[in-house]
C-alpha positions as CSV (number, residue, x, y, z in Angstrom):
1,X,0.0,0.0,0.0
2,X,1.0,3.4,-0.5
3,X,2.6,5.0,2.6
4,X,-0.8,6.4,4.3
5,X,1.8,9.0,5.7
6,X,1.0,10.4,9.2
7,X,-2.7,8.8,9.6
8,X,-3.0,6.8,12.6
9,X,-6.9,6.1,12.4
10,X,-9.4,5.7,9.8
11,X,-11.8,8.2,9.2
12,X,-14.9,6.4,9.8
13,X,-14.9,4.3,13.3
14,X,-17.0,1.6,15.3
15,X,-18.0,3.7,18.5
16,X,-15.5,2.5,21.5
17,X,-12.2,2.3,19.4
18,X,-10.1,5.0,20.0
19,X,-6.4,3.6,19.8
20,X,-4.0,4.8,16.8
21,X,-3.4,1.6,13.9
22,X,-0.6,0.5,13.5
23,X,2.0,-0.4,10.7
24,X,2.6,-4.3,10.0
25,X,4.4,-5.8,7.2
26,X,2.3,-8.0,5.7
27,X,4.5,-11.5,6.5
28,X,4.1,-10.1,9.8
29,X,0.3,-10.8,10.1
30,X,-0.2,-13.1,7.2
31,X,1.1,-16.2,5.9
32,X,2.0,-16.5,1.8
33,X,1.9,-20.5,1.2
34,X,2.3,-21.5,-2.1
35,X,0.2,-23.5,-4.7
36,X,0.5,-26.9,-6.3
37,X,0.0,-28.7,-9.3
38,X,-3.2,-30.9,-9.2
39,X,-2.8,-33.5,-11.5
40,X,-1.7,-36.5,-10.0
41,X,-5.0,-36.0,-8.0
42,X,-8.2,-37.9,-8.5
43,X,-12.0,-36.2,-8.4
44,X,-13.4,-35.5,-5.6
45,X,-15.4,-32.6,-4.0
46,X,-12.7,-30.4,-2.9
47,X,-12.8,-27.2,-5.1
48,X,-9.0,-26.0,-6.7
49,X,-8.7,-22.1,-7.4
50,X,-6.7,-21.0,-10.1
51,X,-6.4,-16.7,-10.6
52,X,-9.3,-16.8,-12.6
53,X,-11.7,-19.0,-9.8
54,X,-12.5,-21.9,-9.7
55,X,-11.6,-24.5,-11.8
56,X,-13.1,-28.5,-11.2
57,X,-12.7,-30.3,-7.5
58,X,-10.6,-33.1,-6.2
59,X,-10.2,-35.7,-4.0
60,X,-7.9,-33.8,-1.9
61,X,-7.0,-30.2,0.5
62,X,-3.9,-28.4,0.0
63,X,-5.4,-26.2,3.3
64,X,-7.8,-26.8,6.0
65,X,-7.8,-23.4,7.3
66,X,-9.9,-20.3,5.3
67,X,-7.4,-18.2,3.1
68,X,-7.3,-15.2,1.1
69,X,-5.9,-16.3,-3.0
70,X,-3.7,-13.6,-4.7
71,X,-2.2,-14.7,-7.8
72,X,1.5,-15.1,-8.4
73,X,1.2,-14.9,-12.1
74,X,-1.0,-13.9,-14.9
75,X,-4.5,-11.9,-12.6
76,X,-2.6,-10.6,-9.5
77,X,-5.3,-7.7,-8.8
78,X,-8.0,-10.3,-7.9
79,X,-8.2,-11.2,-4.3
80,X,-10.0,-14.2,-3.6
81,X,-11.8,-15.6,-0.3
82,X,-11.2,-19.3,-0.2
83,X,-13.3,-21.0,2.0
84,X,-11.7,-24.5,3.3
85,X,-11.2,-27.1,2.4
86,X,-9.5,-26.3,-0.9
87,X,-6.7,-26.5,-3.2
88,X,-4.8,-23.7,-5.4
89,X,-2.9,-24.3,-8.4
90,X,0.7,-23.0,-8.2
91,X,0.1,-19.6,-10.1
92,X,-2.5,-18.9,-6.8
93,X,-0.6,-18.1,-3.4
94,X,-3.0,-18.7,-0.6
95,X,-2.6,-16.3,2.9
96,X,-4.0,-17.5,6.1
97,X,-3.9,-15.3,9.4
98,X,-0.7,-15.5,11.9
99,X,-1.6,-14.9,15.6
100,X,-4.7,-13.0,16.7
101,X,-5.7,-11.9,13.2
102,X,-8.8,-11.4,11.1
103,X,-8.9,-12.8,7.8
104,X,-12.1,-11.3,6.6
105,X,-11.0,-7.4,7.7
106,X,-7.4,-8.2,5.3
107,X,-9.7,-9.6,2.5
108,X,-11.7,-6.4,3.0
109,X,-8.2,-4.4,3.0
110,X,-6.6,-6.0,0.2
111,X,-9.6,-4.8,-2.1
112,X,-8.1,-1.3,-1.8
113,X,-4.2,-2.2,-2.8
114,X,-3.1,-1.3,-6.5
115,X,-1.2,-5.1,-6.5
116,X,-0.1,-3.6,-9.7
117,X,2.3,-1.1,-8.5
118,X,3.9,-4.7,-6.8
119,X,4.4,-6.1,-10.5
120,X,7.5,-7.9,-10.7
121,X,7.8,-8.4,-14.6
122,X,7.8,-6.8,-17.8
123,X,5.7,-10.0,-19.6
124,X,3.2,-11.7,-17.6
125,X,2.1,-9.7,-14.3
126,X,3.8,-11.2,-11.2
127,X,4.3,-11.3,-7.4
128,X,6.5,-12.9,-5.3
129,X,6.3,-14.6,-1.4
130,X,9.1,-11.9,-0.2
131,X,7.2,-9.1,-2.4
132,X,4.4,-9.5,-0.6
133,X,5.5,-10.1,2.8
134,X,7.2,-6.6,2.8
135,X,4.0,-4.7,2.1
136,X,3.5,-2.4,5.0
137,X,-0.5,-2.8,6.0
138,X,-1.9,-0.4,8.9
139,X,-4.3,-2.5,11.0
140,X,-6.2,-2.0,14.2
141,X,-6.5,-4.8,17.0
142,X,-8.1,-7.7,16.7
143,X,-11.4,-6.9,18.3
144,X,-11.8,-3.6,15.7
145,X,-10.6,-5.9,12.9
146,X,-13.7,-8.8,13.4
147,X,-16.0,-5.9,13.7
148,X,-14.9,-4.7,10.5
149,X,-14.5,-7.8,8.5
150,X,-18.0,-8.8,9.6
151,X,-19.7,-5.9,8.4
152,X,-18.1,-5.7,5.2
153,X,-17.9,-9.8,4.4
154,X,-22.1,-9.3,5.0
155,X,-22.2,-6.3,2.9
156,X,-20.4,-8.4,-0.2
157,X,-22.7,-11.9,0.8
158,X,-25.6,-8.9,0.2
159,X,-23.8,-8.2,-3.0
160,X,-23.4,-11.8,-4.3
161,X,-27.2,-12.4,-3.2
162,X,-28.9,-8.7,-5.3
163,X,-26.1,-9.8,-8.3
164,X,-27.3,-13.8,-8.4
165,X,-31.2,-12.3,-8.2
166,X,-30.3,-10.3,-11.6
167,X,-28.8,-13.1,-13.3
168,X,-32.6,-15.1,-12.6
169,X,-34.5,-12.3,-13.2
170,X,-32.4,-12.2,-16.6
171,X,-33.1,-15.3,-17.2
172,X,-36.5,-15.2,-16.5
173,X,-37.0,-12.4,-18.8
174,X,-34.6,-13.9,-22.0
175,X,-36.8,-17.3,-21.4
176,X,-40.4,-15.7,-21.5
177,X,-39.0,-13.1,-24.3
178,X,-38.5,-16.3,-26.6
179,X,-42.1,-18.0,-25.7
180,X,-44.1,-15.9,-25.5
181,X,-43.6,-13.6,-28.3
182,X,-43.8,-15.8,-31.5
183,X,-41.0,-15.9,-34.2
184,X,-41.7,-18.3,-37.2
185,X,-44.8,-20.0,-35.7
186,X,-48.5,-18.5,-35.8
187,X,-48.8,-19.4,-32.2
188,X,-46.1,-18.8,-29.4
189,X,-45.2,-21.9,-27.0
190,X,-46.2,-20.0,-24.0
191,X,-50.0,-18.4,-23.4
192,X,-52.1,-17.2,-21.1
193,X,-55.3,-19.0,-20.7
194,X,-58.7,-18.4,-22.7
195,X,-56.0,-17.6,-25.8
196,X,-56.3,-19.5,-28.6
197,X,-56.5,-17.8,-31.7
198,X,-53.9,-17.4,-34.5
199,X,-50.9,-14.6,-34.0
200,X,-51.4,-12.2,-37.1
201,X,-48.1,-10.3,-39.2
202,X,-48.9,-6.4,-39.5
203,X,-46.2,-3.9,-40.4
204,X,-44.9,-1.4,-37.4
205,X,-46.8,1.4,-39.3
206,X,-50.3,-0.4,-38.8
207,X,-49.3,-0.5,-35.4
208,X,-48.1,3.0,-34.5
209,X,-47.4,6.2,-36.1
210,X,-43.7,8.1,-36.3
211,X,-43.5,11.4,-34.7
212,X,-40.7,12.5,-36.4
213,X,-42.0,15.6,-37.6
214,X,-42.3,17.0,-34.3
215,X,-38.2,16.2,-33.2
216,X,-36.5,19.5,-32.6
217,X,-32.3,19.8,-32.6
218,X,-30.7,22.1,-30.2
219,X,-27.0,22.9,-30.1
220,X,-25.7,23.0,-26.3
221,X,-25.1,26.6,-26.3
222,X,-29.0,27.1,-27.0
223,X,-30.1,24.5,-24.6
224,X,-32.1,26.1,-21.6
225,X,-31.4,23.7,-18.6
226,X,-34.7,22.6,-16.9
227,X,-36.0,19.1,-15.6
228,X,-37.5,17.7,-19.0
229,X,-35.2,14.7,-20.7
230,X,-33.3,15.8,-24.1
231,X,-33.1,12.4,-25.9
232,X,-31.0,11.6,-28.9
233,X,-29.7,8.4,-30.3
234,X,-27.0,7.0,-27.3
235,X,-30.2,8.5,-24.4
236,X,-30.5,11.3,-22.3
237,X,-28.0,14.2,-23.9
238,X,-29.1,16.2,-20.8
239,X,-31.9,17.9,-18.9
240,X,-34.1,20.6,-20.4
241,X,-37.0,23.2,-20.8
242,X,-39.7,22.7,-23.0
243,X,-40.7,19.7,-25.0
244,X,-41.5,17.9,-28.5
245,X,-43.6,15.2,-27.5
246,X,-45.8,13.7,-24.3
247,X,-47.3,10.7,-23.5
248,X,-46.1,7.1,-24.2
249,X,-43.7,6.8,-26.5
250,X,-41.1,4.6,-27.8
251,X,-37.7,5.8,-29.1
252,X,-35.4,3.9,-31.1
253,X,-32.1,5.0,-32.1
254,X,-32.0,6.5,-35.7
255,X,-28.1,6.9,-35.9
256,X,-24.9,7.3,-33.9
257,X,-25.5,5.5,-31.0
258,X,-22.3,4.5,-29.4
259,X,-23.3,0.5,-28.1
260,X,-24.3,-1.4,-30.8
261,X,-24.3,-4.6,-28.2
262,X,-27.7,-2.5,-26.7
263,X,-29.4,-0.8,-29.5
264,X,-31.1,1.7,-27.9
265,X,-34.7,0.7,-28.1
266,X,-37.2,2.4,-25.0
267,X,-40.3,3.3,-23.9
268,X,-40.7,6.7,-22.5
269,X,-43.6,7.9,-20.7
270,X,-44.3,11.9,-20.0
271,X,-42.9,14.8,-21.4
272,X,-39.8,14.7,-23.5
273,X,-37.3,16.5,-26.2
274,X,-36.2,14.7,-29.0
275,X,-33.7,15.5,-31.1
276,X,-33.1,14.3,-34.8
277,X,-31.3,11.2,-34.2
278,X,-34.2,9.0,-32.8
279,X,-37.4,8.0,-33.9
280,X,-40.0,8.0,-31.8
281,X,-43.2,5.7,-32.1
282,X,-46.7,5.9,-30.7
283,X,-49.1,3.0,-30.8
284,X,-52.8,3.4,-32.2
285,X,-54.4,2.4,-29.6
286,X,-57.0,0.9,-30.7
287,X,-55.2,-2.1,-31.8
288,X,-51.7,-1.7,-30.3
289,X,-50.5,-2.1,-26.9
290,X,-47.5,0.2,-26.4
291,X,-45.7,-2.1,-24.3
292,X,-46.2,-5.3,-26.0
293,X,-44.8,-3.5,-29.0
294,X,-42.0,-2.5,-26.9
295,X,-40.9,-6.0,-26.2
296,X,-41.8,-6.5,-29.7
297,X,-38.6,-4.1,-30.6
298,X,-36.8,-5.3,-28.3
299,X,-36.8,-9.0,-29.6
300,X,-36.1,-8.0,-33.2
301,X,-32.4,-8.4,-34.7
302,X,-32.0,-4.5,-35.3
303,X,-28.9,-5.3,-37.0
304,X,-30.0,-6.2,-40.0
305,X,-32.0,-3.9,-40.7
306,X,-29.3,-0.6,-40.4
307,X,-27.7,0.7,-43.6
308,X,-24.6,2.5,-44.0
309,X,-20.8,2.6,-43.3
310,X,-18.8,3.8,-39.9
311,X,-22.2,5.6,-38.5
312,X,-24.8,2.9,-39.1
313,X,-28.4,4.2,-39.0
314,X,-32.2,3.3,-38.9
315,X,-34.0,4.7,-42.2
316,X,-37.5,6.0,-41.1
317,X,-38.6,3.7,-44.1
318,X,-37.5,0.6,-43.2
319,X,-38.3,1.2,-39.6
320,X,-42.2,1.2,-40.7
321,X,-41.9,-1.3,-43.2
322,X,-40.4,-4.2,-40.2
323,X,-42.9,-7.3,-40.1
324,X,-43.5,-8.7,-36.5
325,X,-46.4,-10.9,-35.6
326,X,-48.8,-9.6,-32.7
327,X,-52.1,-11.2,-31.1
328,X,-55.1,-9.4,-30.2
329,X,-55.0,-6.3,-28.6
330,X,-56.3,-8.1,-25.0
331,X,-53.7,-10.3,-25.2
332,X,-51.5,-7.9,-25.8
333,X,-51.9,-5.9,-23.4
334,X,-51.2,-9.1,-20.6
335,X,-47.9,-9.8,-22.6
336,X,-46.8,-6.2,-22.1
337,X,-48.4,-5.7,-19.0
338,X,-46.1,-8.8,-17.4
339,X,-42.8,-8.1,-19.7
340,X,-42.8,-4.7,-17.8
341,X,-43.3,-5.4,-14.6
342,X,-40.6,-7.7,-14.6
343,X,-38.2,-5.3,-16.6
344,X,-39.0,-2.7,-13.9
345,X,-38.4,-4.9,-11.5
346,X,-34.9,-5.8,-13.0
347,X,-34.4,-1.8,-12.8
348,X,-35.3,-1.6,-9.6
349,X,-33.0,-4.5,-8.1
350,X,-30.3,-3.2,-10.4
351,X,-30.4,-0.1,-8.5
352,X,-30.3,-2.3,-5.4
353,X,-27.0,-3.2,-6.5
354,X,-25.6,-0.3,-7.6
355,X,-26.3,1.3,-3.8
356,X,-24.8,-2.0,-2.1
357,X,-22.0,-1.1,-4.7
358,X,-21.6,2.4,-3.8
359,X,-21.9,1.6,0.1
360,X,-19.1,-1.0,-0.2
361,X,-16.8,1.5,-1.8
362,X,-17.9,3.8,0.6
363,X,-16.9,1.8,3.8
364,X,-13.4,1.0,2.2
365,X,-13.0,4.3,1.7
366,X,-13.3,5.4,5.5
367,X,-13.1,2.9,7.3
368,X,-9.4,2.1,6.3
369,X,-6.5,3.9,6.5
């Protein structure tokens, strides 16, 4: 770690500690064993941890005793928290805790070294035992280091839970994307009761209009900041006064947008500006529902239908001229009606995770010298 220079306490504090931290070598407090090769081994149920995670399990435990894994070659910036028993490969040192020690407050701790600046080659990164053992680490005593390492390991098991939650909401979402909305067939695999009628094709312009017309430029210089979102083709540009269109409206990228991965394609509801490098839809309602047509976007390989060269773009033309297949307008309106609710519900634990994120960051930041 860098030399935290005259600090003797962190600036964030468990009430009752008061004493200064102190400076520790890191061989001091921590053990650096080393890794083996796990081939002459059989399978079994013991995991083995490489620098990139684990890898398959074996028959037997290289260590007993909970560790903390930091590469000796190839990813040293990954710390890992290796619960026993387990094995590591030899590119994987394992550190276990010397003396009255807590290993969860130096996992916590060693998410805030640049291991980096400890690189020992100019090829493949690298670390070695006496390297590491000669890192000067500021620490409290033991009792302040459990209470530490316990609020943070719960903070990250939070973390692991709100990111594995994401991943089956995802998958959730991918899975009822592909049956319930219909792609070749007439009917889709997945249906809400009293549904049984064929799905029907329909171009996007007998399904909504394009408000085009009513998309208004403005250079920065000439924007007048308000509260009102300025939309062009990568989102939000910025914040303004006035607007071009209200209601519930979809947007979809025209040109220029920056991640081709995620084509921009949204539903916006309320007052907007739009500038001249989206498009923006509105469903007749009398036979659309605008989110089922959202979804409807959504599933469609936008790809193919851009034109053009380094700034690939949506032609108004060929927008409206897209086939997709939609049921009646009840139905509908209980495809869109779910698909949202569990895309806002995705928002809504993503933003769970981005403020278990942000407090994690927070706490190493203060609560560490």
């Amino acid at each position: 770690m860098t030399k935290s220079d005259d600090k003797k306490v962190p600036a964030l504090r468990f009430k009752g500690f008061t004493d200064d931290w102190e400076q520790r070598k890191l061989g001091e407090v921590l053990l650096v064993n080393s890794g083996k090769d796990y081939k002459n081994l059989n399978k079994g149920n013991i995991p083995v941890y490489g620098t990139g995670g684990y890898m398959l399990s074996v028959n037997r435990a290289l260590s007993n005793e909970n560790a903390i894994g930091i590469g000796r070659k190839g990813t040293i910036d990954r710390p890992q928290y290796l619960i026993a028993p387990f094995w590591t490969v030899d590119t994987l040192f394992f550190l276990t805790v010397k003396n009255q020690n807590d290993l969860k407050f130096f996992y916590a701790l060693f998410q805030k070294i640049n291991w980096k600046k400890y690189d020992e080659s100019t090829g493949l990164p690298s670390l070695s035992k006496s390297t590491l053992n000669n890192i000067f680490l500021k620490n409290p005593n033991y009792k302040e280091q459990k209470k530490i390492g316990l609020l943070l390991s719960q903070i990250e098991v939070l973390i692991t839970l709100q990111q594995r939650k994401l991943r089956y909401l995802s998958a959730i979402k991918k899975s009822l994307l592909q049956n319930m909305l219909v792609d070749n067939d007439l009917r889709p695999e997945l249906r809400f009761t009293k549904f049984s009628g064929n799905w029907e094709q329909h171009k996007i312009s007998e399904m909504a209009k394009r408000l085009d017309n009513l998309r208004i430029p403005v250079t920065a210089s000439n924007r007048k900041k308000g509260d009102i979102p300025y939309y062009g083709a990568n989102g939000i540009q910025d914040y303004v006064e006035g607007f071009t269109h209200k209601g519930e409206n979809i947007l979809i990228a025209e040109d220029g947008a920056n991640n081709l991965d995620n084509y921009p394609i949204r539903l916006v509801k309320g007052k907007i500006w739009v500038n001249n490098h989206a498009h923006v839809l509105k469903a007749y309602k009398n036979c659309t529902d605008i989110q089922f047509l959202e979804f409807e976007l959504k599933k469609l390989n936008i790809y193919k239908y851009l034109v053009g060269g380094s700034r690939l773009k949506l032609n108004a033309d060929i927008l409206m001229n897209i086939s997709i297949k939609s049921p009646t307008l009840k139905e509908q309106k209980k495809i869109g009606f779910m698909l949202s609710l569990l895309e806002e519900n995705t928002i809504f634990q993503q933003r769970k995770l981005n403020k278990l994120e942000l407090l994690n960051q927070f706490f190493l930041q203060h609560m560490f010298i």
